[in-house]
N, C-alpha and C positions, 0 to 999 in steps of 0.2 A: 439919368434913366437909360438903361442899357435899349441900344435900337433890335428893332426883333427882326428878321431876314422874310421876306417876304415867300412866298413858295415859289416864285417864280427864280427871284434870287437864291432859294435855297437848293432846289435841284440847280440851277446854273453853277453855285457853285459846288454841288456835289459831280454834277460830270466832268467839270475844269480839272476839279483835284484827281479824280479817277485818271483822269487822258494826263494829264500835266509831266510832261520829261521828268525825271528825276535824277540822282545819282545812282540810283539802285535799280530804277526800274529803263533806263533808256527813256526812249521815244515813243510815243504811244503805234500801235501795231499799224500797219498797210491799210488794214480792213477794217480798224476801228474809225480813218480818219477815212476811208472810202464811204462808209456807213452812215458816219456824219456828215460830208458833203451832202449822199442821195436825201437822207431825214431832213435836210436843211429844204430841200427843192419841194419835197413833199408839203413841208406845215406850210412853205410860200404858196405852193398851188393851194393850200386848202383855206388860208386866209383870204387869199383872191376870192376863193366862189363865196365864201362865208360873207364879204364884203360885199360882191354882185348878187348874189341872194336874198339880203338886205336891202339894195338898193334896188332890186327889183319887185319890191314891197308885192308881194305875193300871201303872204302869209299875218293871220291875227294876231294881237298882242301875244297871248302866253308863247305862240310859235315864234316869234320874234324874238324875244327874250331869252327863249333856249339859240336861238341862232348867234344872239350876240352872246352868249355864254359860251356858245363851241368855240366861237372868235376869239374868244378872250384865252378858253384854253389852247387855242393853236400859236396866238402870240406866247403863250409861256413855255409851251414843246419849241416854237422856235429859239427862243433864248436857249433853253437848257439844251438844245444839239448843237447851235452857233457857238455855244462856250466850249465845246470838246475840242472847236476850230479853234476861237481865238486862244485858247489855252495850249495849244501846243504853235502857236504862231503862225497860224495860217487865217484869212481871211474870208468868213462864207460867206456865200451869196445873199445877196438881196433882192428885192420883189422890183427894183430897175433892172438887173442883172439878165430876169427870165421876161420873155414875151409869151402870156398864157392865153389859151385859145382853146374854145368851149364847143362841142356839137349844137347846129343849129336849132334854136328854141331852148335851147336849155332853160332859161331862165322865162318863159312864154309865161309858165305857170305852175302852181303849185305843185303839180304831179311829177311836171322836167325836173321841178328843180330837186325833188323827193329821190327820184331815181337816178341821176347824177350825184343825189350825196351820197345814194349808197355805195353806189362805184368806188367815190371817191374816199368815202372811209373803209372798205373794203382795200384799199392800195393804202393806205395809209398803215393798216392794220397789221397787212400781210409784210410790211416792209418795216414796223417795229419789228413784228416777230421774226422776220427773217435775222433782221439785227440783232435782236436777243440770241441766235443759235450759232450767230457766224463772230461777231465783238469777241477780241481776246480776251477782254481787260474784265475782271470779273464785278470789278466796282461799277463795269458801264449796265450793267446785265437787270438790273434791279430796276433801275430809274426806266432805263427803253421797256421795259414790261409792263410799269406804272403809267408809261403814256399809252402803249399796248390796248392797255384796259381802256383806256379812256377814250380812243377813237373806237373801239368796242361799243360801249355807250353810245357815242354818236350814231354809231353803225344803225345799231336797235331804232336809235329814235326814226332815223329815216326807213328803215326797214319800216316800220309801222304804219308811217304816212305812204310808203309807196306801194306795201304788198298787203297792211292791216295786218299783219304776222310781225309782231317786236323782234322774235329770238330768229337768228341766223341758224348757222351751221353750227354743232358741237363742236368743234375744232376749228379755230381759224385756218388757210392754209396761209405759211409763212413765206415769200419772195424773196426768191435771190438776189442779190445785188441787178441784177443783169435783168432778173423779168422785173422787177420794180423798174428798173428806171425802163425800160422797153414800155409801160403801162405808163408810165410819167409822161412819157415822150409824145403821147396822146394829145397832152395838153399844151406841149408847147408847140411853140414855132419859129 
């Protein structure tokens, strides 16, 4: 029985093949493998809070359940941006690599933890879509939209619980390489 590639694996290996050196194509571009390091740092901060928002058990079954769902889709955005790494032979970060660090309370209560994810998919969001306008590679352009949307999604849910208003702005605004990571930088230390 033929094995079926799981989604996680599938975009994984749809952006490996997209970045992957070629005979024809070179080396994948400056900015595509700049893009993928920042996305890499991004879905690590964003599994972090997903993980302490969880364990800061704040929130009822059905809200929980979408939390371990965001979780789960940020572990699969990290596969499919860490493989544009290992696939052109570079090695991306990991969640030992970064020391991440929260405004205080954040996690006090349901409402912290509401308004720090909107921030936080809100930077997530703007720095797909920055990726999407700046990435050479046209094969990479698809998949970072498809996650685009999906921290969109998460965007809404929090926007909900923090403003009771789901829909954001009509337009996301997209992040440079340079204010993403200046907005990342927030969170580290």
């Amino acid at each position: 029985m033929p094995r079926q590639l799981s989604r996680t694996a599938f975009l994984a290996t749809a952006l490996v093949a997209a970045s992957a050196p070629t005979a024809f194509a070179g080396a994948p571009a400056d900015i595509d493998l700049a893009s993928a390091r920042l996305l890499v740092a991004v879905e690590l901060l964003l599994a972090d809070f997903y993980g302490r928002a969880l364990r800061a058990d704040r929130f009822g079954v059905p809200a929980r359940d979408g939390l371990r769902r965001a979780l789960f889709n940020e572990r699969e955005h990290l596969a499919a941006v860490s493989g544009v790494l290992t696939g052109a032979g570079e090695v991306p970060a990991t969640a030992e690599d970064i020391d991440f660090s929260y405004p205080a309370r954040t996690f006090d209560a349901r409402g912290d933890i509401a308004r720090a994810g909107v921030n936080l998919e809100r930077l997530a969001l703007g720095a797909y879509l920055g990726a999407v306008a700046a990435v050479q590679s046209p094969a990479l352009k698809l998949p970072l939209a498809q996650i685009a949307a999906c921290e969109a999604r998460h965007l809404t849910v929090f926007a909900a619980e923090a403003t009771g208003h789901a829909l954001d702005n009509s337009f996301g605004d997209a992040l440079s390489i340079d204010e993403a990571s200046n907005a990342l930088g927030a969170y580290t230390s």
